[in-house]
N, C-alpha and C positions, 0 to 999 in steps of 0.2 A: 504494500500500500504506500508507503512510502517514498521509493521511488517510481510508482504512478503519480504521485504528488509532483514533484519535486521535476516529473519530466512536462508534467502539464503547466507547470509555473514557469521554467524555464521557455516552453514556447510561446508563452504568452498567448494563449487561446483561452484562460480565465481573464486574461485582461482587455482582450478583444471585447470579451460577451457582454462583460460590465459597463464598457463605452456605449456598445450600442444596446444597452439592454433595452431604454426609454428611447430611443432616436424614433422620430416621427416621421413618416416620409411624405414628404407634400405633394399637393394635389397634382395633377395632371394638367396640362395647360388646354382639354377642352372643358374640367370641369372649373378651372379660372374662369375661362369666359363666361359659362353661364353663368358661374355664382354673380359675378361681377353685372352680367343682361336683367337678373334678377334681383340684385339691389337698385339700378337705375328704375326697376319696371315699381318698384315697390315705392322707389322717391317718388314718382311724379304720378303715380297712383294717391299718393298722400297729400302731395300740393295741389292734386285736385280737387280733393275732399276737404282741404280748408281751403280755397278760392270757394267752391262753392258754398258753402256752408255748413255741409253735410256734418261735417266734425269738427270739434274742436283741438287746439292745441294740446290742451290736458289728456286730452282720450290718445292720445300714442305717447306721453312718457309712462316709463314703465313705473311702478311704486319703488320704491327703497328698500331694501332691505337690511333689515338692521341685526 
């Protein structure tokens, strides 16, 4: 057991796994776009609804949380 230890430290493949244990791997650049088509769709969906009246300001902040 011991030198199973001691060969696995040595190659640094327990320290590899710890690096990337949390590494996140980011999105893809067709779901960039949408997300990104889908917040403008969601702004001016929202600046519509207060031009028109329909909502107020206060009805899209979210509460607080404490």
């Amino acid at each position: 057991m011991r030198r199973f230890s001691r060969r696995i430290q040595e190659s640094g493949t327990i320290l590899q796994a710890r690096k990337i244990r949390f590494h996140d791997k980011g999105k893809s650049k067709n779901a960039e776009r949408t997300a990104a088509i889908r917040r403008t769709e969601i702004g001016e969906r929202r600046e519509y609804m207060l031009k028109t009246g329909k909502m107020k300001e206060e009805d899209f902040r979210r509460p607080r949380r404490h």
